[in-house]
C-alpha positions in Angstrom: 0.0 0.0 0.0 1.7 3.7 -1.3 2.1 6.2 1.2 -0.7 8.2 -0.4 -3.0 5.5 0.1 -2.4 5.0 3.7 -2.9 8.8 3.9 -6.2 8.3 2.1 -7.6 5.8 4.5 -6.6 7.6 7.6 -8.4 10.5 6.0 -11.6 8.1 5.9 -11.5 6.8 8.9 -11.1 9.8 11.2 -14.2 11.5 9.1 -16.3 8.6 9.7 -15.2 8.9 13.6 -15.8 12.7 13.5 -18.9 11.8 12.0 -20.0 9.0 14.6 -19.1 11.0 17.6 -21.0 14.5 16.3 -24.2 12.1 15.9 -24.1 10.5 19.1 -23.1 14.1 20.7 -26.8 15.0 18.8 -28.6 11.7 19.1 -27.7 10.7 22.4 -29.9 13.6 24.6 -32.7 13.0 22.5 -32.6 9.0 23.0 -32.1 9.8 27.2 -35.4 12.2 26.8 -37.5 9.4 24.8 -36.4 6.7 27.1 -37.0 8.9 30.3 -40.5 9.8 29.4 -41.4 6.1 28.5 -40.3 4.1 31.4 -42.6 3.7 34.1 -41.9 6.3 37.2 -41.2 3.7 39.7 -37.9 2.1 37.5 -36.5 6.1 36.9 -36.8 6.3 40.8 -35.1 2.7 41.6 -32.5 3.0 38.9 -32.2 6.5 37.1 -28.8 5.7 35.3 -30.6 2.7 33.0 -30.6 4.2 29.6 -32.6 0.3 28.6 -35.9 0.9 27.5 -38.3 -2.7 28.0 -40.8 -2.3 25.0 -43.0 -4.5 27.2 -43.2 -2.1 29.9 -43.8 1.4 27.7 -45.8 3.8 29.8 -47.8 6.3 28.2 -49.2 7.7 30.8 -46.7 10.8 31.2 -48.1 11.8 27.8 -51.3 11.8 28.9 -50.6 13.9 32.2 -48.5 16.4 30.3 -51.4 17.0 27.8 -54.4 16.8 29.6 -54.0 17.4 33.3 -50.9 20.2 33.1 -52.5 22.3 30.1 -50.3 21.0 27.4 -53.2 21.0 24.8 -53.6 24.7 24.9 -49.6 25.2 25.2 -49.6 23.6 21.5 -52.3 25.2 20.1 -50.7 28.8 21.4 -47.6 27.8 19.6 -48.8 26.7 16.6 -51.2 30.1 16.2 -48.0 31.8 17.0 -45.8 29.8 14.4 -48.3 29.7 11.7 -49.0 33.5 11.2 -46.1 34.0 11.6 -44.8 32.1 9.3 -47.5 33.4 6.5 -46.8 37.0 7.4 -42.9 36.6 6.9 -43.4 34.7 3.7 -45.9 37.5 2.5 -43.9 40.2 3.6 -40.6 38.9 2.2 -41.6 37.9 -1.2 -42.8 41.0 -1.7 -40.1 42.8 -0.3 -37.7 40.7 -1.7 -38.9 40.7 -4.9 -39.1 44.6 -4.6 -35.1 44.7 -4.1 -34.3 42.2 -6.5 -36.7 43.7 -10.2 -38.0 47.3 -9.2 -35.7 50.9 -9.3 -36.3 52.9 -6.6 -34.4 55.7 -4.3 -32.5 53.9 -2.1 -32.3 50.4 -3.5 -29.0 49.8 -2.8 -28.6 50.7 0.9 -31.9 48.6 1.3 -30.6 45.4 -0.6 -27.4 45.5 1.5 -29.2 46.6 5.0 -31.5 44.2 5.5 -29.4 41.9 8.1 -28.7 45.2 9.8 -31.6 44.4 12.5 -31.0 40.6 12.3 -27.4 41.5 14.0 -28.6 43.1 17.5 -29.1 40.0 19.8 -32.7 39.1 21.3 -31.3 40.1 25.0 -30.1 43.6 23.7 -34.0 43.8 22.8 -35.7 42.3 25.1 -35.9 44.9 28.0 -36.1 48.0 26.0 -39.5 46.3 24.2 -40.5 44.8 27.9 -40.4 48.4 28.9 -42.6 49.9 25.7 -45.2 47.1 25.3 -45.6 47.5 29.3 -46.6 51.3 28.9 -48.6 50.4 25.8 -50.9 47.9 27.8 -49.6 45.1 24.9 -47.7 42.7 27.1 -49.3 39.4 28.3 -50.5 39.0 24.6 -49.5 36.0 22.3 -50.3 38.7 19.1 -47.5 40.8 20.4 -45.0 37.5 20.0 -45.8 37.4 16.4 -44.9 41.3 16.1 -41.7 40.3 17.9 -41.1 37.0 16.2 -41.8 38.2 12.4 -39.4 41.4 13.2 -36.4 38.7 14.0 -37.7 36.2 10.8 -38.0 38.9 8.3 -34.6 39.9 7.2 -33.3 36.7 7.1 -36.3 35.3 5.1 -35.9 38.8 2.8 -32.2 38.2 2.2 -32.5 34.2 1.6 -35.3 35.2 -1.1 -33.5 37.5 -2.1 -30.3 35.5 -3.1 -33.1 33.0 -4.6 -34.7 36.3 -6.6 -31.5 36.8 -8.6 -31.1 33.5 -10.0 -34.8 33.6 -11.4 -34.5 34.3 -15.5 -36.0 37.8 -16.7 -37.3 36.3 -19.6 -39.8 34.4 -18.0 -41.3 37.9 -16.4 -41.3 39.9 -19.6 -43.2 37.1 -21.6 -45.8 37.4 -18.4 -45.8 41.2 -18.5 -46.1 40.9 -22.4 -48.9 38.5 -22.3 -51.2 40.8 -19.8 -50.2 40.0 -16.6 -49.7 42.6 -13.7 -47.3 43.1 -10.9 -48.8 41.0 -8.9 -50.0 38.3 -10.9 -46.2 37.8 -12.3 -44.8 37.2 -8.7 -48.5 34.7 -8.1 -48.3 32.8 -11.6 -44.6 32.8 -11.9 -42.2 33.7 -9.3 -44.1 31.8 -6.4 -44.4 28.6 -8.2 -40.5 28.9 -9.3 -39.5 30.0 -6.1 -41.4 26.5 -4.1 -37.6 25.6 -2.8 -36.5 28.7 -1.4 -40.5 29.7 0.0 -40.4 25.9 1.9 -36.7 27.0 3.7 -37.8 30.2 4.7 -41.8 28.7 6.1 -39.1 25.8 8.1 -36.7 28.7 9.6 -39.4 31.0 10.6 -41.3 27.8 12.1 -38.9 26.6 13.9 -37.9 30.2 15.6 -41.1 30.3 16.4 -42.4 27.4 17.7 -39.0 26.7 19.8 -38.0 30.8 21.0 -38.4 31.2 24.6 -36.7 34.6 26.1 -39.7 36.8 24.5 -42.1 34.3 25.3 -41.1 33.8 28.9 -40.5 37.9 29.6 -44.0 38.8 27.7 -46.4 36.6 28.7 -47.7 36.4 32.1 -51.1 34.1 32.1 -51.1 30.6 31.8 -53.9 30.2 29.1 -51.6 32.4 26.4 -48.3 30.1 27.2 -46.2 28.7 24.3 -45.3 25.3 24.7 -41.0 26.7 25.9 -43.0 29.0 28.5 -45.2 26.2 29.7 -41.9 23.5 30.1 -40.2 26.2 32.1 -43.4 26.4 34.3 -43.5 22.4 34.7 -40.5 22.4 35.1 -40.3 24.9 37.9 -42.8 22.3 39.8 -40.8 20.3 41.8 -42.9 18.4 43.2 -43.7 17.0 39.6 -41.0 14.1 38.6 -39.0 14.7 35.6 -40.2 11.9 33.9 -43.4 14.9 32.6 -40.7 17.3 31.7 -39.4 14.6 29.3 -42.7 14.2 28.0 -43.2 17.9 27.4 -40.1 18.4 25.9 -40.6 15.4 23.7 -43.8 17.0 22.6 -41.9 20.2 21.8 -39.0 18.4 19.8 -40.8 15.7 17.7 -42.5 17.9 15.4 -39.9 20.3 14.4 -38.0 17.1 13.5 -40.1 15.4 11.7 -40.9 19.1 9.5 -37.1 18.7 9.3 -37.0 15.4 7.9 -39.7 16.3 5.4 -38.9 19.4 4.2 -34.9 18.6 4.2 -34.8 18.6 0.3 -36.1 21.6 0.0 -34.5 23.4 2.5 -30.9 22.7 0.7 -31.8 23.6 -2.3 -33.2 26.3 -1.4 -30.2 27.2 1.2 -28.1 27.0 -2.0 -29.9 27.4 -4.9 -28.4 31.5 -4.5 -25.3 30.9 -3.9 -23.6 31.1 -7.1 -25.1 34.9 -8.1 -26.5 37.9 -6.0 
């Protein structure tokens, strides 16, 4: 075997390693929180450090506790209000803003195009007390519509600059023959740019959704009653129980992880292409 060779398989190897250990680093939390909220309460109390899970002795009935008799069902219904207009506002919002930047001439195009990350770069604890303060005055805070406000103002520059990127690559042609053949403003970015754009629309609806559904600082500073919680703001309250066994906060945080990784899984074609599909112009 040549020198190179040897150099080669090395090479291999410690990627596949790298790779191994980074997956159990990922995988391994999320296997402790499935086990822990499966086995039955009196085997987490007699042995805690058994990471075995007996199939025969699955118990549901943390599940069941979480969602029903701690408030859980309204917890996901607030978050997915939350994460759903949200997630149609910022795709509204930034199509037509980014499709603004990318075709029309205007007064200021430039410092737009290249300014729109500029709010994206103060951090969410920078912001959080001087918008504590204002929505206090204002009589807004302790309102789930006010976490959309704050939620679409960190989604929207991202989701303008991704579309953007994906704007650029889009042919001309295709909106001339539309303009040509009748069509309006509008119905070019509806018939043709929306359609062509699916990829890039799919990544920004999964980003927005996920910063949504999982953001907790805004959520836990803004909202006081227990009937407007997000599902982050209510784990934090169970989780501030103590007389409650962590066996339910296992169970609630399953609840909050499962479907963002299954969208994940679903959408994960879409969201590289459309993570890429701008990287070679704008």
């Amino acid at each position: 075997m040549s020198r190179e060779q040897i150099e080669h398989t090395i090479i291999r190897v410690l990627r596949i390693v790298g790779i191994l250990f980074f997956v159990l680093m990922v995988a391994f939390p999320f296997y402790w929180m499935i086990v822990s909220s499966l086995r039955p309460l009196e085997e987490i109390l007699m042995n805690p450090a058994n990471l075995g899970l007996d199939l025969g002795k699955i118990d549901l009935s943390a599940y069941y506790d979480v969602l029903f008799d701690h408030g859980f069902v309204r917890y996901i219904l607030n978050s997915l209000y939350v994460s759903i207009i949200t997630v149609v506002l910022s795709l509204a919002l930034a199509t037509a803003g980014g499709y603004a930047v990318t075709r029309l001439r205007f007064r200021g195009q430039s410092f737009m195009s290249y300014s729109i990350l500029i709010v994206y770069m103060f951090p969410a604890i920078v912001l959080v007390i001087p918008l504590y303060v204002i929505f206090s005055h204002m009589g807004l805070r302790d309102s789930i519509n006010v976490l959309i406000l704050v939620y679409l103002a960190q989604t929207l520059p991202v989701a303008l600059f991704m579309l953007r990127s994906y704007f650029k690559t889009l042919p001309l042609e295709m909106e001339h023959a539309g303009l040509i053949d009748g069509c309006t403003r509008f119905g070019v970015i509806w018939r043709i740019i929306i359609p062509l754009s699916a990829p890039a629309l799919a990544s920004v609806a999964l980003y927005t959704f996920m910063i949504a559904w999982n953001e907790f600082l805004f959520a836990f500073m803004f909202l006081d009653t227990p009937d407007k919680f997000t599902l982050s703001r209510g784990i934090v309250q169970l989780a501030g129980s103590v007389h409650l066994s962590k066996q339910l906060v296992m169970a609630a945080s399953v609840l909050v992880t499962l479907p963002i990784l299954l969208l994940f899984l679903f959408f994960e074609r879409y969201l590289v292409r459309g993570m890429t599909s701008g990287a070679m112009k704008g």
